[in-house]
C-alpha positions, 0 to 999 in steps of 0.5 A: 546123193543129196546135196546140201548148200551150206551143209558144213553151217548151222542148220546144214550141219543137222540137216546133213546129219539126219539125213545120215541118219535115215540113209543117205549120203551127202555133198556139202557145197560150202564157200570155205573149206570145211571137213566132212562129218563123216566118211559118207559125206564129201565136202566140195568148196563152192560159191554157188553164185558161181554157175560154171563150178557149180554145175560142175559138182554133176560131173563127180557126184550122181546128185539126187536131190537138193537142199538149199541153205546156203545164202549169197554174200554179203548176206542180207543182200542189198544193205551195203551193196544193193544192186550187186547183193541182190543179183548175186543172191538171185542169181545163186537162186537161178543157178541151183534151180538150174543144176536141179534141172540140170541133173534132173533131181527128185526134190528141191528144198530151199529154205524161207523164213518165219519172216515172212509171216510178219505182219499178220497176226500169229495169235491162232497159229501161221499156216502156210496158206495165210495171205502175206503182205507184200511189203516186209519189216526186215531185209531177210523176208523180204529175199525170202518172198521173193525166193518164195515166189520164184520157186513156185514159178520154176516150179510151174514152168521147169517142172520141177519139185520144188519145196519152200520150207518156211523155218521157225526160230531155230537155236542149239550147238552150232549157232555162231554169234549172237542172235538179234531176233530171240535171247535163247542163245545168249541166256544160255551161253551166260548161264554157263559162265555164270555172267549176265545176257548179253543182249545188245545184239537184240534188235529191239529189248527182250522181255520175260513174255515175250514168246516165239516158236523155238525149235531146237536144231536136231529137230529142225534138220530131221524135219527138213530131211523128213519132206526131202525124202518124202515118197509124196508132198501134197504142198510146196510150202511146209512150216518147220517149228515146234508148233507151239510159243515159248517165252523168255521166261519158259526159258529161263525156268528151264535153264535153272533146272539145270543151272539153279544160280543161272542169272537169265532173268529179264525185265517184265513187259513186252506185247505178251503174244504168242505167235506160233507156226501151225504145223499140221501140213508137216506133221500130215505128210512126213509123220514128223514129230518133235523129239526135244521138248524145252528141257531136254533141248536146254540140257542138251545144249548146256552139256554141248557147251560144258563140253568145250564147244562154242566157248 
């Protein structure tokens, strides 16, 4: 059984099913109550800040792997509460790598960030060996490298398989709440109620070129069960992406060939970059490729929402 942290949320939930799909059978450890996707998989409710409850999950299910998701509260740790934030959110780091020690399980995935790469020029592709600055622009990064170097450390030390997986902009059924780093989201859900963006939420403005590597959900979790199951990595840290940019206005062109009226057009300007994360290693080692395209993943989404969900 794989145990999934934040299995019941947004990328957990695809993440649990593809690996459904490819076999397996999940625990997913949430803080709140939630259902299970399906009878394989089993839901036990933890905060895994918690050591004793967490370790305790071992005594009801034969765990195989791990796939770390889940973030502490308050998330991001350190804004309101400093001290007690950022100890609750390395200690829940501590306690998976010790349940992982504990039950002495294959593979442990626990999942970065695209942030990490800020700072360093994109324009070429981020790959996964590219030095990263200390320093970081936003709180969530910077948790990140340092989980990062925390896990290549237990790695070493614990002797365990331990994987950074390095996420991309992910967007798709599921997502909750506005995004501030890309507009995909809002464009989409105001499309489909025929109103205009709402992007207050945004951290800075958004722009028609303004690009990013965007990767739907469905693929992001197949790509992330992909490296859990996989025979053999020859990496600790692995890119999950498309592989390519896409801009606001790539997007807005792909929603009006669903929606023709959908108004989602935004103000020229922004840095015209095209950062991009550089997908090889990923592709190298699992064979992974990505199924949905622009257009197919606006389509998907939109007939997700025009089904009632996420209103």
């Amino acid at each position: 059984m794989i145990l999934v942290t934040g299995g019941a949320g947004f990328i957990g939930s695809a993440t649990v099913q593809a690996l459904t799909d490819l076999g397996e059978t999940c625990v997913l450890a949430q803080r709140r109550d939630a259902s299970p996707q399906d009878d394989r998989n089993v839901v036990e409710r933890v905060d895994i800040a918690d050591r004793d409850a967490l370790l305790d999950i071992g005594n009801r299910h034969k765990i195989t792997g791990i796939v770390h998701l889940a973030f502490s509260m308050p998330w991001p740790p350190g804004v309101d509460e400093p001290v007690a934030g950022t100890r609750k959110a390395l200690h829940s780091l501590v306690n998976i790598v010790e349940a992982a020690q504990e039950w002495d399980v294959t593979r442990l995935s626990v999942a970065s960030t695209i942030g990490v790469y800020m700072g360093t020029s994109g324009v070429d592709g981020w790959r996964e060996d590219a030095p990263l600055p200390l320093t970081s622009g936003h709180v969530i990064p910077t948790f990140k490298k340092v989980g990062e170097i925390l896990a290549d450390h237990f790695a070493d030390t614990a002797g365990l398989d331990i994987v950074n997986l390095r996420i991309g902009g992910i967007w798709g059924p599921g997502k909750r709440g506005a995004d501030p780093f890309f507009p995909i989201r809002q464009m989409i859900l105001a499309a489909v109620r025929g109103t205009t963006p709402d992007l207050s939420a945004q951290l800075s403005p958004a722009y028609a070129e303004d690009a990013l590597d965007i990767c739907y959900v469905r693929d992001c979790g197949r790509a992330i069960a992909q490296l859990q199951l996989a025979e053999k990595l020859n990496h600790r840290t692995y890119n999950i992406a498309s592989g390519h940019a896409t801009s606001n206005a790539e997007v807005a062109a792909a929603i009006r060939k669903v929606i023709p009226d959908a108004q989602v057009d935004l103000p020229t300007g922004g840095t015209g970059e095209r950062p991009y994360l550089d997908i090889t290693r990923l592709r190298e080692d699992t064979g992974y490729s990505p199924e949905y395209d622009l257009d197919r993943a606006v389509a998907d989404y939109i007939t997700w929402l025009r089904a009632g969900n996420d209103r």
